[in-house]
Backbone as XML, in Angstrom:
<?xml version="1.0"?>
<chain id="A" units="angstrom">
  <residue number="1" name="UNK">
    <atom name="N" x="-18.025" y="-13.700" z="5.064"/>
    <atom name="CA" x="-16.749" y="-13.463" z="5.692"/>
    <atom name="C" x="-16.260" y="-12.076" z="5.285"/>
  </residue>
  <residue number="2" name="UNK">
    <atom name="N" x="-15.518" y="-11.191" z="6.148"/>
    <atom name="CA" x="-15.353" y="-9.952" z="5.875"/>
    <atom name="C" x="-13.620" y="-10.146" z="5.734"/>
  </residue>
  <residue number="3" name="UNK">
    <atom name="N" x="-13.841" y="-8.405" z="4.732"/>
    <atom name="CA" x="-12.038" y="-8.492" z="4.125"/>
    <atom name="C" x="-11.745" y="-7.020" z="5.043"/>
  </residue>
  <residue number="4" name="UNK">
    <atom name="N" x="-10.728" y="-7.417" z="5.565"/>
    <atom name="CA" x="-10.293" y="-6.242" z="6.438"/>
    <atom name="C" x="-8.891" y="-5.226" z="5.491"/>
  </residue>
  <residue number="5" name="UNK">
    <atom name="N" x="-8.878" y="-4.410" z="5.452"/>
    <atom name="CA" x="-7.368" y="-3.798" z="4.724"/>
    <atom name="C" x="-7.278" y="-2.529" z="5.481"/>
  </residue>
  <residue number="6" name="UNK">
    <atom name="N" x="-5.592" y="-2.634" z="5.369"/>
    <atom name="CA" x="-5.428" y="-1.742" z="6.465"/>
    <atom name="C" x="-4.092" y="-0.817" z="5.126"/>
  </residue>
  <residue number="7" name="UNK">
    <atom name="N" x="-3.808" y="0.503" z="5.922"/>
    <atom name="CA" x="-2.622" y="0.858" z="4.679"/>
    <atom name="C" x="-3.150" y="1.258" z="3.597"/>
  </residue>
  <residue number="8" name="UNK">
    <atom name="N" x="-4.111" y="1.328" z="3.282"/>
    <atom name="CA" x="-5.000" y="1.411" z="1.794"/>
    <atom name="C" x="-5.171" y="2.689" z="1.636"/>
  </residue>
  <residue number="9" name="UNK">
    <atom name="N" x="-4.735" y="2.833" z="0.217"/>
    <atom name="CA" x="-4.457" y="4.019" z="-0.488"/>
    <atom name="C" x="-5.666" y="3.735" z="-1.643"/>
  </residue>
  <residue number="10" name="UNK">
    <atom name="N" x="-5.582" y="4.639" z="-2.902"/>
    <atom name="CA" x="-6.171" y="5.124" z="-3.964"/>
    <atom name="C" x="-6.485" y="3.048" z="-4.507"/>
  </residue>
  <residue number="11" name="UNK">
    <atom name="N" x="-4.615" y="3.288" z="-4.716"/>
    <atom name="CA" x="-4.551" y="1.967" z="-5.693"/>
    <atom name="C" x="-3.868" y="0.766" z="-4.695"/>
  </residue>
  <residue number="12" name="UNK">
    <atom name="N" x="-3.279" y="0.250" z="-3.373"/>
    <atom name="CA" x="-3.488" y="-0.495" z="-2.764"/>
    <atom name="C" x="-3.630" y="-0.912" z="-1.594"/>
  </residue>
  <residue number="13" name="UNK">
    <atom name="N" x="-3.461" y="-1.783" z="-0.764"/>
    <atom name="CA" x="-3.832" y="-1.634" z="0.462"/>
    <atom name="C" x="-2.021" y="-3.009" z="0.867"/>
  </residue>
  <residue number="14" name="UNK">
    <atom name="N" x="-1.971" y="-2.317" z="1.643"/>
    <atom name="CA" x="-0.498" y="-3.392" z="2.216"/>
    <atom name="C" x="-0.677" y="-4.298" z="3.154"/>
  </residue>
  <residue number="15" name="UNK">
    <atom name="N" x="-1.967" y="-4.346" z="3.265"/>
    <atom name="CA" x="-2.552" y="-5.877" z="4.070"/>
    <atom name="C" x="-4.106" y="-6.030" z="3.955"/>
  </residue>
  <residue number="16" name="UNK">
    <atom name="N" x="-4.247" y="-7.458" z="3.805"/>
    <atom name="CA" x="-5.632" y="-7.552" z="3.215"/>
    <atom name="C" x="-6.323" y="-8.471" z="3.655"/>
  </residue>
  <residue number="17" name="UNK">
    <atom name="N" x="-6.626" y="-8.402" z="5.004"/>
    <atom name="CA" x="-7.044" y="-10.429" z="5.676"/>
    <atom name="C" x="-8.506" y="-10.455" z="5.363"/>
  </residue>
  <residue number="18" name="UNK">
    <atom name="N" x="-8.241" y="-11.897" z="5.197"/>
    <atom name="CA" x="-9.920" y="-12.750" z="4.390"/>
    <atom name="C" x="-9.910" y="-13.751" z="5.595"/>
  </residue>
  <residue number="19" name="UNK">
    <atom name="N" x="-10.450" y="-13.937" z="6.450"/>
    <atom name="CA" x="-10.925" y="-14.727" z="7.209"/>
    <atom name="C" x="-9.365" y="-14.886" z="8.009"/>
  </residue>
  <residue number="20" name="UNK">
    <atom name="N" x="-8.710" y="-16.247" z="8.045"/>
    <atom name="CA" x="-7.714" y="-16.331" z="8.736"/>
    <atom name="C" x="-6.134" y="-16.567" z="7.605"/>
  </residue>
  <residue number="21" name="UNK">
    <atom name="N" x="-6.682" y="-15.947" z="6.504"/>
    <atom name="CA" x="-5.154" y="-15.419" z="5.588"/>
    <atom name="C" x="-5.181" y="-14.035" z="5.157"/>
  </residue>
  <residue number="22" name="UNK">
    <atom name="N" x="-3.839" y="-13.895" z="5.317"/>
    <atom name="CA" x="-3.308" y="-12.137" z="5.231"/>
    <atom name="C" x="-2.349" y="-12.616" z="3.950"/>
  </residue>
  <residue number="23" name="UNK">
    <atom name="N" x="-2.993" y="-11.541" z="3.232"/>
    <atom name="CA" x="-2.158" y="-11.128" z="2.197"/>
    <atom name="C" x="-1.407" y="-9.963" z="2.202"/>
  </residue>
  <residue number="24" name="UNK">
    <atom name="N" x="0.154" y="-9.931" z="1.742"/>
    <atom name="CA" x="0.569" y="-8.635" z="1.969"/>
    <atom name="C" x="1.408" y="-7.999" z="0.251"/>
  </residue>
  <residue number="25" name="UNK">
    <atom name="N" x="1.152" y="-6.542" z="0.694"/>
    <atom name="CA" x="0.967" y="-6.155" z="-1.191"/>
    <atom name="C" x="3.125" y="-5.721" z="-1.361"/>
  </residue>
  <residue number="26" name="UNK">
    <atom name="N" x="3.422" y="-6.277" z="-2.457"/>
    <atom name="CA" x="5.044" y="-6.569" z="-2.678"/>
    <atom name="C" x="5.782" y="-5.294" z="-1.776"/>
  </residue>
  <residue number="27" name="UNK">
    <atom name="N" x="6.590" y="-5.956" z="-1.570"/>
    <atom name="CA" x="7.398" y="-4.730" z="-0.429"/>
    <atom name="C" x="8.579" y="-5.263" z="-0.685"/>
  </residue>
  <residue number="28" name="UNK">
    <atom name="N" x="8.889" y="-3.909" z="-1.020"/>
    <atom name="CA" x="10.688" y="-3.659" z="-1.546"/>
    <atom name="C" x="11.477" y="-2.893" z="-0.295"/>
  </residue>
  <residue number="29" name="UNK">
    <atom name="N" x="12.561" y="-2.784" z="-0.460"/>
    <atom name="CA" x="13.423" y="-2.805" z="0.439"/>
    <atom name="C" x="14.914" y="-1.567" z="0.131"/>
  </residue>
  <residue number="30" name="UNK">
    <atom name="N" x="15.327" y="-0.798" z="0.912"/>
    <atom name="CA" x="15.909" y="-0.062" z="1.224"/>
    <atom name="C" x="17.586" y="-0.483" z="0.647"/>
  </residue>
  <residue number="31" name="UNK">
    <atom name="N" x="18.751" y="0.351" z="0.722"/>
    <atom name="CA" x="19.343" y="-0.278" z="0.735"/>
    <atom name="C" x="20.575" y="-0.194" z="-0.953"/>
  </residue>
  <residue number="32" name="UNK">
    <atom name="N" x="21.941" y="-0.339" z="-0.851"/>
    <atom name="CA" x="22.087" y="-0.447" z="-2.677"/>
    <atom name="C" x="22.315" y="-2.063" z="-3.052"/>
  </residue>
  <residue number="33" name="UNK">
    <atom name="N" x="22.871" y="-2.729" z="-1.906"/>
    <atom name="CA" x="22.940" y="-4.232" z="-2.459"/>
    <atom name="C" x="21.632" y="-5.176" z="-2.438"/>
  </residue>
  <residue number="34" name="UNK">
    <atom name="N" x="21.729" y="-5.858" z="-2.951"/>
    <atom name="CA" x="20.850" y="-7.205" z="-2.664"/>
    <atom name="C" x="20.183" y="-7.524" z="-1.797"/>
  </residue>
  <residue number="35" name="UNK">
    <atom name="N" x="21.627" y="-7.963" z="-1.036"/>
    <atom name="CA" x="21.449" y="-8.271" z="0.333"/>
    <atom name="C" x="20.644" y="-7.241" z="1.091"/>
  </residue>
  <residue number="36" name="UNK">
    <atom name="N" x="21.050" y="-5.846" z="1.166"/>
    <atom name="CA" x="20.405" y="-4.969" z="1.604"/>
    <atom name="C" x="19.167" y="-4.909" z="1.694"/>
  </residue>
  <residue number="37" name="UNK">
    <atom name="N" x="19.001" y="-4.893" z="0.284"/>
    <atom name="CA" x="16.988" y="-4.626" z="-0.112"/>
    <atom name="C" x="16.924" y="-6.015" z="-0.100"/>
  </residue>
  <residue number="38" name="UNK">
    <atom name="N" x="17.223" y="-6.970" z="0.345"/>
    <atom name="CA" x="16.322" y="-8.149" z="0.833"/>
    <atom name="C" x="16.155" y="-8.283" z="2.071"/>
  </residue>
  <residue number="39" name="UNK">
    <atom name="N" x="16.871" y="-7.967" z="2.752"/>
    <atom name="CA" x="17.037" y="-7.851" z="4.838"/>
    <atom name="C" x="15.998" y="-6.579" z="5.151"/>
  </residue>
  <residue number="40" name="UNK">
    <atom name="N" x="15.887" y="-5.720" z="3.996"/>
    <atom name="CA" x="14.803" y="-4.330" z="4.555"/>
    <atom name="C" x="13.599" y="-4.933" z="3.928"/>
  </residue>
  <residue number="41" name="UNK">
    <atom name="N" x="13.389" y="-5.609" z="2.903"/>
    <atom name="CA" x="11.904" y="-6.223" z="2.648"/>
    <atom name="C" x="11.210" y="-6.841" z="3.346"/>
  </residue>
  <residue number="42" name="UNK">
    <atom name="N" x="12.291" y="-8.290" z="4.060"/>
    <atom name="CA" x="12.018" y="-8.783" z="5.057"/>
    <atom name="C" x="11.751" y="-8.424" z="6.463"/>
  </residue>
  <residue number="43" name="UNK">
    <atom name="N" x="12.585" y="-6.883" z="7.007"/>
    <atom name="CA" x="11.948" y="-6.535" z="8.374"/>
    <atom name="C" x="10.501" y="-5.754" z="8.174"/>
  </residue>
  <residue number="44" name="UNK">
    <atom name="N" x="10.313" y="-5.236" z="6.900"/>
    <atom name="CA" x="9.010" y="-4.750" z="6.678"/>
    <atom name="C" x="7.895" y="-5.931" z="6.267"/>
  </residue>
  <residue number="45" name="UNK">
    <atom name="N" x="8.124" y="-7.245" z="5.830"/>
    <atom name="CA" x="7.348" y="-8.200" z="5.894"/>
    <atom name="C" x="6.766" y="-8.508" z="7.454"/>
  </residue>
  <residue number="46" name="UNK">
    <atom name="N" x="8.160" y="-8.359" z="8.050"/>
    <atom name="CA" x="7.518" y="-9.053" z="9.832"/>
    <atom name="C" x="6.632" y="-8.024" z="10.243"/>
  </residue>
  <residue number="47" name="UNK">
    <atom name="N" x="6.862" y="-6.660" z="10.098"/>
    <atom name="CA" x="6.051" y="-5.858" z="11.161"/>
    <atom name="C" x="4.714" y="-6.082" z="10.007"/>
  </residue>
  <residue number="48" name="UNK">
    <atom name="N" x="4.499" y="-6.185" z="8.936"/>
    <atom name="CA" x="3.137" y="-5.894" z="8.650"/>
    <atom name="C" x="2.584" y="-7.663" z="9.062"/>
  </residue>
  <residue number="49" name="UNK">
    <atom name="N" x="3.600" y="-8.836" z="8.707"/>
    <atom name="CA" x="2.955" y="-9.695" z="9.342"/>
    <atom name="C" x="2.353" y="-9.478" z="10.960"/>
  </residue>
  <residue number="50" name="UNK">
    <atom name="N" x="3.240" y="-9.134" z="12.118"/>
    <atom name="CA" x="2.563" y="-8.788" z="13.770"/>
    <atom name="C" x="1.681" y="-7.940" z="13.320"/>
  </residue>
  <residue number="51" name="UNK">
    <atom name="N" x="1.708" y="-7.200" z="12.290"/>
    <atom name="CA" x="0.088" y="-6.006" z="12.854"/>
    <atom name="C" x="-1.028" y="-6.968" z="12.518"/>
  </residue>
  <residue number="52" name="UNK">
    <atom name="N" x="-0.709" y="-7.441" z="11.646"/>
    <atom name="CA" x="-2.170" y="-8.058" z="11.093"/>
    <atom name="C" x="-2.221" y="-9.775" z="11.475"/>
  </residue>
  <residue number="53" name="UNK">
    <atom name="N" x="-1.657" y="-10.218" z="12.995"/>
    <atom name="CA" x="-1.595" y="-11.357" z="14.076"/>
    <atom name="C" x="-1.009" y="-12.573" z="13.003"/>
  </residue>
  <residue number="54" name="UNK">
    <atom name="N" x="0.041" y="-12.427" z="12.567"/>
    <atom name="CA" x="0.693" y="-13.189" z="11.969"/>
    <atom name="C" x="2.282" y="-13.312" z="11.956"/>
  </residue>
  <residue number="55" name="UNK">
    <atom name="N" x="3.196" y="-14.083" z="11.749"/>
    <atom name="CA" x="4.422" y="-14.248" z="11.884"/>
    <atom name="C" x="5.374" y="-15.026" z="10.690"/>
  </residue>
  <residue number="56" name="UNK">
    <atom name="N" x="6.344" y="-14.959" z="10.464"/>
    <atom name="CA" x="7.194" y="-15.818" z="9.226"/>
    <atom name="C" x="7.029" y="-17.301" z="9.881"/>
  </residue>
  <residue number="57" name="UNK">
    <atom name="N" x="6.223" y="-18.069" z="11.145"/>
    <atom name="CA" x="5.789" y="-19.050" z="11.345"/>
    <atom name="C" x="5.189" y="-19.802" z="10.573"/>
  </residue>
  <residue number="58" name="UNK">
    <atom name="N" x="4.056" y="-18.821" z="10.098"/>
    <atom name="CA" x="3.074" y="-19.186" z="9.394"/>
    <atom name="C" x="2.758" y="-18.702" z="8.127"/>
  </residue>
  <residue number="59" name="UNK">
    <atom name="N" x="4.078" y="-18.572" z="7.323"/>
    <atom name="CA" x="3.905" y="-18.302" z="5.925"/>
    <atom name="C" x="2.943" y="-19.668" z="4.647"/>
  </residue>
  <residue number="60" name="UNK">
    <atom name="N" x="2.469" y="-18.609" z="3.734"/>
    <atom name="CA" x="2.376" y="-20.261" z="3.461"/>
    <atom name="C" x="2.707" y="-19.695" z="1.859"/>
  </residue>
  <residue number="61" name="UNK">
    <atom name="N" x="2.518" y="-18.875" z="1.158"/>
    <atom name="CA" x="3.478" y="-18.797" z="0.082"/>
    <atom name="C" x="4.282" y="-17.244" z="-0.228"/>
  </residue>
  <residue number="62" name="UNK">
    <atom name="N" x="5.045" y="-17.414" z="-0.696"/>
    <atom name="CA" x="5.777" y="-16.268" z="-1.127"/>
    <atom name="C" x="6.226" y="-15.820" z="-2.418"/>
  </residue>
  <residue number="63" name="UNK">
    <atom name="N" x="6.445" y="-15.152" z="-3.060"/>
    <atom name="CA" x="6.887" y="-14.833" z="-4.490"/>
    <atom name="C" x="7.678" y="-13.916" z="-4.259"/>
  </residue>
  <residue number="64" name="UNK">
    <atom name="N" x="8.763" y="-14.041" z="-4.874"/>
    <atom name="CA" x="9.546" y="-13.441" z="-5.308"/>
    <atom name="C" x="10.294" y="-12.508" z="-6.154"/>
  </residue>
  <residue number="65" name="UNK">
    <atom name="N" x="10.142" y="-11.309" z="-7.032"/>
    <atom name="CA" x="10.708" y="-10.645" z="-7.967"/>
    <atom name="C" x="12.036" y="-10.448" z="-7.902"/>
  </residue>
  <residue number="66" name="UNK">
    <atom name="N" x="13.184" y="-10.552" z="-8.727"/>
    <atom name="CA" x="14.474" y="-9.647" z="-9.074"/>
    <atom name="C" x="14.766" y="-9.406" z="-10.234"/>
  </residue>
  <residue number="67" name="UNK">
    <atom name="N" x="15.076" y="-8.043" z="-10.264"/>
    <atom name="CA" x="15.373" y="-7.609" z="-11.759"/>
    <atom name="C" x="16.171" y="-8.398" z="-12.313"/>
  </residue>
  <residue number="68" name="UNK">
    <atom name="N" x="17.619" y="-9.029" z="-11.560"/>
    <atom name="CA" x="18.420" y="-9.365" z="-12.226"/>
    <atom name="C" x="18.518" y="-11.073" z="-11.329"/>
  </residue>
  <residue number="69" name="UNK">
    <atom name="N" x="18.358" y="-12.219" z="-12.141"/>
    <atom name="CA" x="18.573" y="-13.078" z="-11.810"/>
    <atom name="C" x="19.650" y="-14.109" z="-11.069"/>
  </residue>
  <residue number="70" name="UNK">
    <atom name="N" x="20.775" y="-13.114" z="-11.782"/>
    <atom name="CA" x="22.115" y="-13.509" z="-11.149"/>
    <atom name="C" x="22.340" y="-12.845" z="-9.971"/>
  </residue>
  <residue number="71" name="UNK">
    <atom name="N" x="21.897" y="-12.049" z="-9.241"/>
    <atom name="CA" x="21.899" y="-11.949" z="-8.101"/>
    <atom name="C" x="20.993" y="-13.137" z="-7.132"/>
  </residue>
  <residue number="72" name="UNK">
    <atom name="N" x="20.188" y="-13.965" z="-7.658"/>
    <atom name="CA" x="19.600" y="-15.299" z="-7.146"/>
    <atom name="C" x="20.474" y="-15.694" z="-5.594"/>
  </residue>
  <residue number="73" name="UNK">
    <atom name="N" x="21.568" y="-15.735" z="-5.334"/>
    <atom name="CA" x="22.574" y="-16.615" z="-4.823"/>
    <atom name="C" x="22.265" y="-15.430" z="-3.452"/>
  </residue>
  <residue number="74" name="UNK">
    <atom name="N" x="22.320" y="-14.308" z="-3.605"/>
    <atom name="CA" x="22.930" y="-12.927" z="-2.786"/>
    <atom name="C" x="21.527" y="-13.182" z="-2.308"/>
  </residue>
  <residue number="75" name="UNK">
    <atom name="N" x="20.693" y="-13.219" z="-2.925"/>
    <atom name="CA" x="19.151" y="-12.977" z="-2.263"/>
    <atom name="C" x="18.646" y="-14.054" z="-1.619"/>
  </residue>
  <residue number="76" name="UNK">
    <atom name="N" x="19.348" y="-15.540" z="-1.832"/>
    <atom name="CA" x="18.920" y="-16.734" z="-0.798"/>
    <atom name="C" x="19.812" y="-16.923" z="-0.156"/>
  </residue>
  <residue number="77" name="UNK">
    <atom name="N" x="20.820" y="-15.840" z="0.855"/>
    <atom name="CA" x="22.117" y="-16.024" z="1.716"/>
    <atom name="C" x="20.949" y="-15.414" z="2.777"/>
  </residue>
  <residue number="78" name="UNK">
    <atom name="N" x="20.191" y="-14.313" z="2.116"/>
    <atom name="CA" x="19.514" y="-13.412" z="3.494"/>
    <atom name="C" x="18.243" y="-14.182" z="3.745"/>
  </residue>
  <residue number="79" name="UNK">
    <atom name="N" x="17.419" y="-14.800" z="2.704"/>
    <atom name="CA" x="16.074" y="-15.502" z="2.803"/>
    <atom name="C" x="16.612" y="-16.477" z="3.317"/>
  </residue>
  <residue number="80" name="UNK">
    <atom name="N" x="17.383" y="-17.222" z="3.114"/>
    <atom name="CA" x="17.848" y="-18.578" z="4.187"/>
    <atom name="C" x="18.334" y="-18.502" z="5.620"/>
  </residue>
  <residue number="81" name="UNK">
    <atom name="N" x="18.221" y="-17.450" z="6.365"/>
    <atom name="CA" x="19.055" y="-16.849" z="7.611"/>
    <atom name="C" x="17.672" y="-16.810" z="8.020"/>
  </residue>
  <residue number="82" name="UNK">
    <atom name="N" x="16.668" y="-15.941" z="7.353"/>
    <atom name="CA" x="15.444" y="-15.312" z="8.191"/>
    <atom name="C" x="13.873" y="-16.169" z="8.144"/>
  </residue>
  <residue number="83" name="UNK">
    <atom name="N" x="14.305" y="-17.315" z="6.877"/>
    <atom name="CA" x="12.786" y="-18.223" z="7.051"/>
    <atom name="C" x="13.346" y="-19.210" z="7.953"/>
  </residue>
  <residue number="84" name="UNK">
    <atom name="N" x="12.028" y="-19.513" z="8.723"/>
    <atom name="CA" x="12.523" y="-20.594" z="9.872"/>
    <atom name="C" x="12.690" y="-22.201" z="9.532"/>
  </residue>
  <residue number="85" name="UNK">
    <atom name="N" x="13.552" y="-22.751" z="10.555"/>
    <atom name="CA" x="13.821" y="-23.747" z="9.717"/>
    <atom name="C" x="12.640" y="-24.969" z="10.072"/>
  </residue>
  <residue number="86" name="UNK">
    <atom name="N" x="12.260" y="-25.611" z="8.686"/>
    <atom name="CA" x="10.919" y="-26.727" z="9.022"/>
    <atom name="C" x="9.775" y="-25.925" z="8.475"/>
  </residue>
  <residue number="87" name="UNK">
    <atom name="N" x="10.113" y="-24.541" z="8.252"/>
    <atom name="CA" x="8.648" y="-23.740" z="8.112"/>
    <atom name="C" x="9.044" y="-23.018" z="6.733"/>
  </residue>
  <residue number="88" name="UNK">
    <atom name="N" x="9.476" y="-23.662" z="5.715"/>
    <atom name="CA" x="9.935" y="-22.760" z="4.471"/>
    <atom name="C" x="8.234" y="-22.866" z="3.672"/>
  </residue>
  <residue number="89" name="UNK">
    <atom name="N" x="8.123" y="-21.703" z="3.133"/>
    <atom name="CA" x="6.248" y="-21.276" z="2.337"/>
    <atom name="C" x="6.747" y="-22.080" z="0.459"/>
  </residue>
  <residue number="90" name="UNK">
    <atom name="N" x="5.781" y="-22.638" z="0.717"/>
    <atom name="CA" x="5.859" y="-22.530" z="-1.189"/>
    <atom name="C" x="6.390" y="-21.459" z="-1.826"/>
  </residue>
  <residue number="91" name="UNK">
    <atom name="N" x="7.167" y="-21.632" z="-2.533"/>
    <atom name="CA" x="7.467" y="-20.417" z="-3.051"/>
    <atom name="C" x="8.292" y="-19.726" z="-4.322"/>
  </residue>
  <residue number="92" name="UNK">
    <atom name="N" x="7.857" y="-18.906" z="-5.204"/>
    <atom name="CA" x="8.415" y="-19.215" z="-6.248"/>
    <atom name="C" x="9.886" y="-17.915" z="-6.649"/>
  </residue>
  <residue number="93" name="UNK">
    <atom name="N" x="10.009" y="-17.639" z="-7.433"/>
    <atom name="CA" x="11.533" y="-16.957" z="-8.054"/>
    <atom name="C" x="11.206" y="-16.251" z="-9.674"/>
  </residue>
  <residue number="94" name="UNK">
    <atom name="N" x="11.218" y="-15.397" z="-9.499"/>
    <atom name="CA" x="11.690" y="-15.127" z="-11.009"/>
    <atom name="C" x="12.260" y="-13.847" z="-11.336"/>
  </residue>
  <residue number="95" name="UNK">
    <atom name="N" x="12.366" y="-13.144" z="-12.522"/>
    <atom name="CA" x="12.975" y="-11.728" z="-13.002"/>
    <atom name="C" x="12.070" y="-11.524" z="-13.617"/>
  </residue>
  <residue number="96" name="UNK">
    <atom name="N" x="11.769" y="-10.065" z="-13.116"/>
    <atom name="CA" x="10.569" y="-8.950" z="-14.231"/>
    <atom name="C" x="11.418" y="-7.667" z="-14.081"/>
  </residue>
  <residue number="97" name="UNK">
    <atom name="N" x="11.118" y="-6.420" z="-14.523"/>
    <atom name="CA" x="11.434" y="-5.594" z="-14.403"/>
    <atom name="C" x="10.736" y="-4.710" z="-13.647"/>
  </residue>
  <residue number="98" name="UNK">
    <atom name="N" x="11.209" y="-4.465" z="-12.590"/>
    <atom name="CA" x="10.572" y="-3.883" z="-11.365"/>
    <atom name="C" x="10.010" y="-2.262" z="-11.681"/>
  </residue>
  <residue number="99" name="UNK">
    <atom name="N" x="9.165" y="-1.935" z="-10.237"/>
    <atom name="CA" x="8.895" y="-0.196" z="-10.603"/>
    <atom name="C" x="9.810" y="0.674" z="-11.231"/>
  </residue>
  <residue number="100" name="UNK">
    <atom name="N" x="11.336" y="0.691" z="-10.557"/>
    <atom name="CA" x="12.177" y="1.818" z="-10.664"/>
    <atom name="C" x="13.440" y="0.778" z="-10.752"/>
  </residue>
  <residue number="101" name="UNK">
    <atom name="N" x="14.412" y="0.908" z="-11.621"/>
    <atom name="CA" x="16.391" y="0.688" z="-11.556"/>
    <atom name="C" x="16.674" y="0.546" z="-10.136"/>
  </residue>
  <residue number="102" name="UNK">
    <atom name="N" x="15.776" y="1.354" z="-9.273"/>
    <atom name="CA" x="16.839" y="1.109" z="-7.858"/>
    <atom name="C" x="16.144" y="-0.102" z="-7.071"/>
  </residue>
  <residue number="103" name="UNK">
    <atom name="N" x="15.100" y="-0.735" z="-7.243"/>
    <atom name="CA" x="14.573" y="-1.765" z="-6.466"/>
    <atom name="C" x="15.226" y="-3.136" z="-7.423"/>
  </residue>
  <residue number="104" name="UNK">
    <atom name="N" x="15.916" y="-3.660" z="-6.551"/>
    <atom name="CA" x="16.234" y="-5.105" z="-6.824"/>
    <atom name="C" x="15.523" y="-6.357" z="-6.365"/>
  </residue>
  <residue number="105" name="UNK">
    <atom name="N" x="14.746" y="-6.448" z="-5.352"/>
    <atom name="CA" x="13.718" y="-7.018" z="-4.865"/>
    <atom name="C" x="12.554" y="-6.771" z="-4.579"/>
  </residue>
  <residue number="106" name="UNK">
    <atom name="N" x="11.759" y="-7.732" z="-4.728"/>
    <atom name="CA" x="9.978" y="-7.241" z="-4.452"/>
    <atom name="C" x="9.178" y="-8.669" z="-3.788"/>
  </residue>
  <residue number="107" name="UNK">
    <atom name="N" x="8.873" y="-8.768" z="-2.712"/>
    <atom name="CA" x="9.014" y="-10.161" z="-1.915"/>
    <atom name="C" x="7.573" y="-9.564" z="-1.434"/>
  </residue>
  <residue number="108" name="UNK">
    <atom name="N" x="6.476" y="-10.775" z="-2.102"/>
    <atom name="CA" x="4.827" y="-10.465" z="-1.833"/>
    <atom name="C" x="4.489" y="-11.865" z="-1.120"/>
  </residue>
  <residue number="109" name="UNK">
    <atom name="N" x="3.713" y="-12.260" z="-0.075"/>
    <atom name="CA" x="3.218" y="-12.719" z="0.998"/>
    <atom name="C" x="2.053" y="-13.074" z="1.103"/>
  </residue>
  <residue number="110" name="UNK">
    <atom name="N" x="1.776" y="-14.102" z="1.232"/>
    <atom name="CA" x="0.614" y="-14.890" z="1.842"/>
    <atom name="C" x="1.199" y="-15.766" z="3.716"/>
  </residue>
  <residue number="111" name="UNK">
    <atom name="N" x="0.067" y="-15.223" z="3.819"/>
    <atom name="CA" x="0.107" y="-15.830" z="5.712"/>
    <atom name="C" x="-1.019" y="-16.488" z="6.050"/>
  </residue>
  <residue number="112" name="UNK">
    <atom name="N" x="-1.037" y="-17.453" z="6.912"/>
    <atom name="CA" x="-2.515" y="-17.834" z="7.631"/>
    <atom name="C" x="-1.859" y="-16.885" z="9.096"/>
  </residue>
  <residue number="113" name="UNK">
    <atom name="N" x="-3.357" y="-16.762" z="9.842"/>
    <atom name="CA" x="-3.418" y="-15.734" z="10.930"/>
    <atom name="C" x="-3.134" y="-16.597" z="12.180"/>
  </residue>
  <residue number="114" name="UNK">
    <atom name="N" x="-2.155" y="-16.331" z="12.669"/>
    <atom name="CA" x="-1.670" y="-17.235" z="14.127"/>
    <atom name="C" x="-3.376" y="-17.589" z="15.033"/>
  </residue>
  <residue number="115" name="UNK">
    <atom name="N" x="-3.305" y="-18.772" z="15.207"/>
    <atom name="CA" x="-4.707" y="-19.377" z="15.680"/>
    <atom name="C" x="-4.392" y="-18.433" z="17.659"/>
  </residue>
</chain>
């Protein structure tokens, strides 16, 4: 079975399909609030999901980073608006300390490939 990656630089590639799952590499988001850089993570999740024939249909897990935990609440007002409903991915939550002070979110992706 062949691994396709598209986006691929030195050190990663921002989509990586293995047969009929796409993996996509953490994508942070624009923005100074929360909310912000979670609504810009998420429109950059969809377009790399359509390039690589996939949709927030067919998520099947997600992870989550935030620097700061107490923002938790701010960051599932925008993830609860944009995952569909009946179709929520496994998915987990936690706080690390991200690349840079200005990224508050980092939202990494697993998809199966729309049949």
């Amino acid at each position: 079975m062949t691994i396709a990656r598209s986006h691929t630089t030195q050190r990663m590639s921002q989509i990586v399909r293995h047969g009929d799952t796409i993996y996509l590499a953490g994508q942070v988001g624009d923005g100074v609030s929360v909310a912000d850089q979670t609504r810009s993570c998420l429109n950059k999740v969809d377009a790399l999901l359509a390039e690589a024939g996939s949709d927030r249909d067919h998520l099947l897990q997600v992870i989550i980073w935030m620097a700061d935990m107490a923002d938790f609440h701010e960051m599932n007002a925008v993830w609860d608006d944009w995952v569909p409903a009946g179709q929520a991915p496994a998915r987990a939550t936690g706080e690390a300390r991200l690349a840079t002070l200005q990224f508050k979110v980092e939202i990494i992706v697993i998809a199966a490939a729309k049949s």
